[in-house]
N, C-alpha and C positions, 0 to 999 in steps of 0.2 A: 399615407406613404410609409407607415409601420405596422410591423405584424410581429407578432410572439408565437414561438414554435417550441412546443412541446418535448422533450428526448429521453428517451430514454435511455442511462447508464450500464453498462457493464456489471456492476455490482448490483443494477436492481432500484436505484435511486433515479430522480428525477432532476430534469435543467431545463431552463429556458432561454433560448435565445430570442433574444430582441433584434429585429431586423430593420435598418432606416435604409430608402430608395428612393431617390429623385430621379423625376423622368421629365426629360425635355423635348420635346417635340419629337418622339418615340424612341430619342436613347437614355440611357443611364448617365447621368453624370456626377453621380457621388453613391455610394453603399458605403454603409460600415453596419456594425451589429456587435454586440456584447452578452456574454453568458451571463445570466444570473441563479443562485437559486431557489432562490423563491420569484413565483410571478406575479407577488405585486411589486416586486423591486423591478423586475425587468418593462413592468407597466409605468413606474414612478419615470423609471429612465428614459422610456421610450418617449413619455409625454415633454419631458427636460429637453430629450436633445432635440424634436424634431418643431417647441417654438425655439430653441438658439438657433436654427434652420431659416425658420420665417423671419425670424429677425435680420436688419437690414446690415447687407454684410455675413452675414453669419456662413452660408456658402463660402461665399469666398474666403472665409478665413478656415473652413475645413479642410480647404484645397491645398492651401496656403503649406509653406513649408517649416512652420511651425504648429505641427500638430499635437494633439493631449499626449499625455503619458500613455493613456488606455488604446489612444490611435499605435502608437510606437511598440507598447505591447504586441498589439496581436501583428503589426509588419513583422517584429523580430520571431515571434511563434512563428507566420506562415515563410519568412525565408530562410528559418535557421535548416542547414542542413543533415541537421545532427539531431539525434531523437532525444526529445528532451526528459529529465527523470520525471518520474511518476508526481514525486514533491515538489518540483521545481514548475512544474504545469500547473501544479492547482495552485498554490505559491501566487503565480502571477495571475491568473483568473480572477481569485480572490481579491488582488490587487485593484482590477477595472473595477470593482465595483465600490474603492473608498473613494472620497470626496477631492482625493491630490489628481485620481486619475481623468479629470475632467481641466484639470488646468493645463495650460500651455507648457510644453518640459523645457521651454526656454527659460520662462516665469518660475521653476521650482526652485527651492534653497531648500539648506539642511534644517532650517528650521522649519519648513513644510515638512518632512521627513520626519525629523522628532515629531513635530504635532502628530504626524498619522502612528506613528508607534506608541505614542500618549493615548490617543485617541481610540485610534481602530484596533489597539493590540493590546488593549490595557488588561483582558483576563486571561494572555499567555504569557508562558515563561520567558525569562531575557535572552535562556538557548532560541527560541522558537523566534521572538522580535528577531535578534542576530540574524538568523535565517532569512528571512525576509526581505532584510535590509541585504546581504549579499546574494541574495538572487537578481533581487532590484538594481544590484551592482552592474548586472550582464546588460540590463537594457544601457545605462549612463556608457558603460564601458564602451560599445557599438555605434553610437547615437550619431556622434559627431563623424568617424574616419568613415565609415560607412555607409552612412545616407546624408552626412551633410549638414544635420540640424544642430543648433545654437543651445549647444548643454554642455557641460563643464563635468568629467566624473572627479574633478576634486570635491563636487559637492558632496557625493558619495561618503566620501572617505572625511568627509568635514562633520558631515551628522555623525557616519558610526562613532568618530571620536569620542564625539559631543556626550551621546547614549551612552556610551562605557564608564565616561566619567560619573555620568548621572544616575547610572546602573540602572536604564532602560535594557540595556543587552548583557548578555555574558555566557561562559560559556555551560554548556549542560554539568548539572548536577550529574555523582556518578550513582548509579542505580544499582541497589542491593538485592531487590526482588526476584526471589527464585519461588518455582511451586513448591511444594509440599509433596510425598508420593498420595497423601491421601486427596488433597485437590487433581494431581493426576488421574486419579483413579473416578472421580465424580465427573471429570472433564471425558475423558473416554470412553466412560458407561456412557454416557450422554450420548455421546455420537456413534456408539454401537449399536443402541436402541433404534435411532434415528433414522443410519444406514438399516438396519434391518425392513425398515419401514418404508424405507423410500430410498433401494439401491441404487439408483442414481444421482444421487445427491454427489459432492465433491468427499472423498472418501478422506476427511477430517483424522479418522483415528491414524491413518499411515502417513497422513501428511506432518503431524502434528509427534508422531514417535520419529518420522525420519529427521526433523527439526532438530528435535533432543539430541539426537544417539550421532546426527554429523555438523552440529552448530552451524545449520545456516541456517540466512534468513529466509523471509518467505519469498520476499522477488528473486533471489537466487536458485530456489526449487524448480519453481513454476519457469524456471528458461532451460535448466537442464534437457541434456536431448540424450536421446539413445547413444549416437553415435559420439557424443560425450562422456560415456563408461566405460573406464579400462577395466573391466573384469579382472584381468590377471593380477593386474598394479593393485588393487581395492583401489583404484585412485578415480574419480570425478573432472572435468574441466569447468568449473564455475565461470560463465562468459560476465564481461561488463563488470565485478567488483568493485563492491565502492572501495573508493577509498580518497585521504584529503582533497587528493588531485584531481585527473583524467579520470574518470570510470570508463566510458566505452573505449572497446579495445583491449581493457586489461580482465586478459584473460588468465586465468589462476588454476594450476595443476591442485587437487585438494584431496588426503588420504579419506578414504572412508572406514569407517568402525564399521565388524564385523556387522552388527545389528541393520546401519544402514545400509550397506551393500545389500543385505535380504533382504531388503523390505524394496529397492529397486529391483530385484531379481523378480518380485514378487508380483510387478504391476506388469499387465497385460503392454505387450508391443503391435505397437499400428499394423495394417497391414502393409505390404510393398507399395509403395509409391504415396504415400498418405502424405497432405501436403501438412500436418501435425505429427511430428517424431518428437513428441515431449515424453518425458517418463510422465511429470506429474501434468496435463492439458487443462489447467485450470488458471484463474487469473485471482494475481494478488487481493481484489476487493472481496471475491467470494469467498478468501480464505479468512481475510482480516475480517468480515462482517460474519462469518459463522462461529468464527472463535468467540468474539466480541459477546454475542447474542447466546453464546452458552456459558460464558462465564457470569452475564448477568443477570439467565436464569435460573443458577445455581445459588447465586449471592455471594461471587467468589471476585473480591474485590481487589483494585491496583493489580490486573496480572493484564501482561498483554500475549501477544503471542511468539514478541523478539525474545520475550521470557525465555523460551526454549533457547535461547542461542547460549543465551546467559548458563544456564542450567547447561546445557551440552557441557559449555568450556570449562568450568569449576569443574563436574562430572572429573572430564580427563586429568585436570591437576589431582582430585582428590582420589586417583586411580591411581597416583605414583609415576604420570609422566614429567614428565621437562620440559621446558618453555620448547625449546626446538619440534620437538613430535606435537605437543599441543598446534602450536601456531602450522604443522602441515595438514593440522586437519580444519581448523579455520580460516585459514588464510590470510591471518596478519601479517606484516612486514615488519612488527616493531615489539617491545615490551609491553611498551606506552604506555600503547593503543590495547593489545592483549589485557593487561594487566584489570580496564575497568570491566571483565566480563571475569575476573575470577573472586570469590571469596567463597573460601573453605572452612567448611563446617565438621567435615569429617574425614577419615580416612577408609581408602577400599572405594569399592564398587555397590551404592547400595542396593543398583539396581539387577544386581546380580541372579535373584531369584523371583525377579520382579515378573506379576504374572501375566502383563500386559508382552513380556518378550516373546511370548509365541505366538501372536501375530505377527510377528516380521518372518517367521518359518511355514504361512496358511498362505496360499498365490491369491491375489486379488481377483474376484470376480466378478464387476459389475454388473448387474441386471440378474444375479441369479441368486431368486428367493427362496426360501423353503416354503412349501404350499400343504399343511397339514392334508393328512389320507384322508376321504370322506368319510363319515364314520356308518357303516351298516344299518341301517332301520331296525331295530328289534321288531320280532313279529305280536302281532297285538295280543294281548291276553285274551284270554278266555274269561264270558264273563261269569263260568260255574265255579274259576279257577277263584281260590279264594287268597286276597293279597297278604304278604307279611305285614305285622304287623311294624309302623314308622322307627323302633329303636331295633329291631331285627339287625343282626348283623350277617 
């Protein structure tokens, strides 16, 4: 009555889903199924839930209107009608597969919670636990006005406490990490070679200088659309920004640097009616896994690739802007929040005669190689002809 199904990723990675089916005199009367990934975890699981199954009762208690936290999960995934973030899906995936999410969510307390951030999260940061814990928020929060089941989210708010005090959670460390131009410079050889090799690959080096030169992130690239560039304005419409609150919906007018604006000029536009009007048509896992995979084979360590945001915004203070101009081109709302992307090292522009900047001035051409000329046969010697001698010049 269980089966395990293979998938392949977006980024190239691998899941399994685990599939449980009860069939009673030829209909369905129970499915549920859980991601895992790795397959023997999603084998461990499948063998778990499907004797709770044969066990007496066990039916009817999955029917039952008290179901696991991992049941409750994937209902709030499939009825949420709002797309949910990239972090906050894997967030809770991650979740069906610890040991809380098999117990009844009427049965949970904050001290089940602590235990799972003791337990299941004991080699991440307390930013990262926090995380977790208020994603897990959204299901408690839903639980009860919405579908009716027997959960309390003060329990929510009873753990986080608890963790804070305990300093399980807290909030992110702020982050000093910028490149170097000579890490730049090893990081964009890389992927110059690469592309030369293999021009369809996701073109890394313009993704990666338009990062720098307009401080965004990379899920904000990868959504921009053609008809999201105000040419005239130098200005961008960045859809969905995060921010503390609502991200979808908040949509953000954002100036572009000279540099960025040509390096969008530069990338080919779909043809009419293309059901993809991205500038950049690539997805955040190809990007974060090719950054990732060249900084590792460089031996170029602690850099991610939000680095660039970082690096952008210092950039503009250490240019001689103002919090006002800075924050129109990243699109902060606040000091705050600004302030943990800036630390200044120097003053001016040093990427001024930087020699990676005349790439943003070359038009992007995917699929087009250089194919060296064949080179002429010389005609064969003569064998009366008699050879120079090996140091002959």
């Amino acid at each position: 009555m269980g089966a395990i199904i293979e998938r392949t990723r977006k980024g190239g990675g691998k899941s399994y889903l685990a599939q449980v089916k009860i069939v009673r005199e030829g209909k369905v009367v129970h499915r549920e199924n859980r991601t895992f990934e790795r397959r023997q975890a999603a084998a461990a699981w499948l063998e778990k839930r499907e004797s709770e199954l044969r066990s007496p009762g066990g039916l009817e208690r999955a029917k039952s209107d008290d179901p696991t936290l991992a049941m409750v999960i994937r209902q709030y995934i499939t009825e949420s009608t709002k797309a949910l973030g990239r972090t906050k899906a894997q967030v809770l995936r991650t979740i069906q597969g610890y040991a809380i999410a098999d117990k009844a969510i009427s049965t949970i307390t904050s001290a089940d919670l602590v235990a799972m951030l003791r337990a299941d999260l004991k080699d991440v940061t307390p930013a990262t636990r926090g995380n977790y814990l208020a994603h897990l928020s959204s299901i408690f929060a839903v639980a009860r006005p919405a579908w009716g089941y027997a959960v309390d989210h003060q329990t929510i708010k009873d753990a986080a406490a608890s963790a804070k005090r305990l300093g399980l959670i807290g909030k992110p460390q702020s982050r000093e990490r910028r490149p170097s131009l000579d890490e730049l410079d090893l990081i964009l050889s890389y992927f110059k070679d690469r592309e030369r090799r293999r021009p369809y690959m996701v073109p890394m080096t313009r993704i990666i200088l338009f990062s720098l030169f307009s401080a965004r992130r990379q899920e904000e690239i990868v959504r921009i659309r053609w008809p999201d560039l105000d040419e005239a304005n130098k200005r961008v419409l960045v859809r969905d920004m995060k921010n503390p609150g609502e991200k979808a919906g908040n949509n953000v007018w954002c100036d572009l640097p000279e540099p960025a604006l040509k390096i969008i000029l530069g990338m080919p536009k779909p043809k009419e009616g293309a059901a993809d009007d991205r500038i950049f048509p690539y997805t955040t896992d190809a990007v974060s896994a090719n950054f990732a995979r060249a900084c590792k084979w460089l031996g170029i360590e602690d850099l991610t690739f939000h680095d660039m945001r970082h690096e952008g915004a210092s950039r503009l203070f250490e240019m001689g802007l103002n919090i006002p101009h800075v924050a129109a081109v990243t699109g902060h709302r606040s000091w705050s929040s600004l302030k943990r992307y800036t630390h200044i090292r120097s003053s001016g522009d040093k990427y001024e005669c930087w020699k990676w900047l005349k790439l943003a001035d070359e038009p992007y051409q995917p699929g087009k190689v250089r194919t060296p000329k064949p080179s002429t046969p010389s005609p064969p010697r003569s064998s009366a002809r008699r050879s120079k001698p090996p140091d002959a010049r």
